[in-house]
C-alpha positions, 0 to 999 in steps of 0.5 A: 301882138308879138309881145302876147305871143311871148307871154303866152310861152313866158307863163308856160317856162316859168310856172305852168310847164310846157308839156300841157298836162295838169300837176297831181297831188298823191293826197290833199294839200295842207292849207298853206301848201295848197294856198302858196303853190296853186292859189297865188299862182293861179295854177289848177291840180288835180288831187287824187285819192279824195275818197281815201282822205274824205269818208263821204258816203257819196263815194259808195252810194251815189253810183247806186241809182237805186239810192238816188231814186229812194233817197230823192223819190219823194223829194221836190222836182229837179232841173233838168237841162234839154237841147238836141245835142248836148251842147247847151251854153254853147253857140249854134249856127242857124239858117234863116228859114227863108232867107237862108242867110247863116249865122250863130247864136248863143244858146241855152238849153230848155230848162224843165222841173221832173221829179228826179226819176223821170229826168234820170230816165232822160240822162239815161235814154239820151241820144244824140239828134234826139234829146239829151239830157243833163241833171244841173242848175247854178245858184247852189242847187246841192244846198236846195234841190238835192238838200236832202243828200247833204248828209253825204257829202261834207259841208265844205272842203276844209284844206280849201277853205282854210286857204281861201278864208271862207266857206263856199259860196255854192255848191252844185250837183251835176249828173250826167253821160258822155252826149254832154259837153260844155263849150269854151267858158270862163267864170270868176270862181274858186272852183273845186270840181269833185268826180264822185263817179265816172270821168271828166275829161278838160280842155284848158287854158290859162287867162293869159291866152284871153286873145286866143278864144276871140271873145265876141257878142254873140245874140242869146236864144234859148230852146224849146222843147215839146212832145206831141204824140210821142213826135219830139221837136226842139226850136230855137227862139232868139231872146226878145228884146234882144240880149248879147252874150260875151262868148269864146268863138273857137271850136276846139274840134271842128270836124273834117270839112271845116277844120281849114276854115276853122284854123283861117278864121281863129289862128290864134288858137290853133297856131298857138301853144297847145291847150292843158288837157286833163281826165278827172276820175272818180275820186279826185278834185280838180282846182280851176281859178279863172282858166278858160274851161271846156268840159269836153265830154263825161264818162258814160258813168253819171257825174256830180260836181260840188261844185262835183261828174256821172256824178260831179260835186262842184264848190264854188268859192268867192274868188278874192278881186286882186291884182292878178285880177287887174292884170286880166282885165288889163291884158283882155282889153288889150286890142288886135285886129280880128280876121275879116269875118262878118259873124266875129264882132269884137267886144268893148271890155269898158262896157258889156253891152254891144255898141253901136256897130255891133247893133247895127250889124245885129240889126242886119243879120237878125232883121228878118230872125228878130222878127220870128217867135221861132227858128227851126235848127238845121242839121248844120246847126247840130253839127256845130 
């Protein structure tokens, strides 16, 4: 593991530095400059001053909601993402209503389709322990739910994708306020995230750290959400039949009360190099390959991401499968011994389904769970 740990330091004194911020460009690359020093590298920036070099009308309009409510008034439902606390696509902790056994969970948001004013008036009246809500959706929901704003933005970044030789694969709009927060995650994209208002602050880390995020299977849940009587209730239900998700383990922030376990539990990361951190304002575009990302909170301004935050634009392009990729694959299947903890099950990386020892101990701590339609979350679990 010694020789990890040097590459860990090795990365950092030769090419991303050692003070954990992320470069800014004054204005945006040329192509051939942005594909010789950041692509082949690997290495993210931030570019600012965007909206002086792209004349989109987003910049001018999108912070209007009124604009968005006439423009998207009479367009199809969006997607509307709802949990208890803003952490959705993150892990929960439950407790066994009856047994009181402890253990966590991958879980999704509960998903619904409003018409666009009524899901903005969720983002708006958000509270934490109550209902928070975000306006997002893969799979290039810019180019279908919200088609009709396409007028305001270009079609594609040019320098970008005259650099990477292709037109974005997606490109997805994100609204949202400070409640909303995304856990440790990577995704094998070029990613360019544009802030057309508010903020978007990023915990990062580069692939080389794969071992500090101790990536285990976790069982994938999903809330429900209902309102009767103006009484609003969210539970978690476990998938059936069961499916496990690859998720990092860490909690960058744990609080007060559990930091030392914390730090216990998954010293890798906190004995390690300290994370990049970044704030991306309205107006720049920040560039991620396959860095390890936390969204640790919006600005209290809506966000679209193209893929852009209060609003942020996000544009996903194909990512090129070379051998830096092999080299991540080769180094995430590199094994270390994990800390003696029951709810940390290693992965196999030569097949993402869970093995035999990772069902059976499933099978053990989920037995009664499994069984349920619903799982009440706690106030321990929100807290998570």
């Amino acid at each position: 593991m010694q020789e990890v740990k040097k590459l860990w330091d090795e990365v950092r004194e030769l090419s991303l530095g050692s003070n954990s911020t992320i470069e800014r460009l004054e204005s945006p690359p040329t192509p051939l400059q942005f594909l010789r020093d950041y692509v082949s590298q690997n290495k993210p920036c931030i570019i600012k001053n965007v909206s002086l070099h792209h004349q989109w009308p987003a910049f001018s309009l999108w912070p209007h909601l009124s604009y968005l409510s006439k423009t998207l008034g009479s367009s199809p439902p969006v997607s509307v993402h709802l949990s208890p606390n803003g952490r959705a696509d993150s892990l929960i902790t439950l407790t066994h209503p009856r047994s009181g056994e402890i253990s966590q969970c991958f879980a999704s948001a509960h998903v619904e389709r409003l018409p666009f004013d009524e899901a903005l008036q969720l983002v708006s009246n958000s509270k934490n322990g109550d209902v928070v809500a975000y306006l997002q959706q893969q799979n290039d929901c810019f180019r279908d739910e919200y088609s009709v704003l396409g007028s305001d933005c270009d079609e594609h970044i040019a320098w970008a994708t005259e650099a990477l030789g292709c037109y974005p694969e997606a490109v997805n709009l994100w609204i949202g306020n400070q409640l909303s927060e995304t856990s440790f995650h990577k995704d094998h994209y070029e990613n360019l995230y544009t802030v057309v208002s508010g903020q978007k602050h990023f915990l990062l880390l580069p692939p080389t750290d794969v071992h500090r995020m101790y990536i285990r299977q976790y069982p994938a849940a999903h809330y429900s959400y209902s309102r009767v009587n103006d009484v609003e209730r969210f539970t978690l239900e476990l998938e059936e039949p069961v499916r496990y998700v690859p998720w990092c383990s860490v909690n960058p922030y744990p609080s007060p009360e559990t930091r030392e376990s914390e730090m216990a539990k998954f010293p890798l990361y906190f004995n390690g190099p300290k994370p990049f951190e970044c704030t991306v304002n309205a107006g720049e575009i920040l560039y991620l390959l396959i860095w390890f990302r936390k969204a640790v909170r919006n600005s209290e301004v809506n966000v679209v991401e193209l893929m852009q935050a209060k609003h942020v634009v996000s544009s996903r392009y194909d990512m090129q499968f070379d051998i830096k990729y092999a080299y991540f694959n080769f180094l995430q299947s590199l094994h270390f011994k994990a800390p003696c903890d029951p709810t940390l099950l290693e992965i196999d990386y030569e097949d993402s389904r869970p093995n035999a020892s990772i069902c059976n101990s499933r099978e053990k701590l989920f037995a009664d769970a499994s069984s349920l339609n619903e799982l009440e979350t706690t106030k321990d679990s929100e807290d998570v």
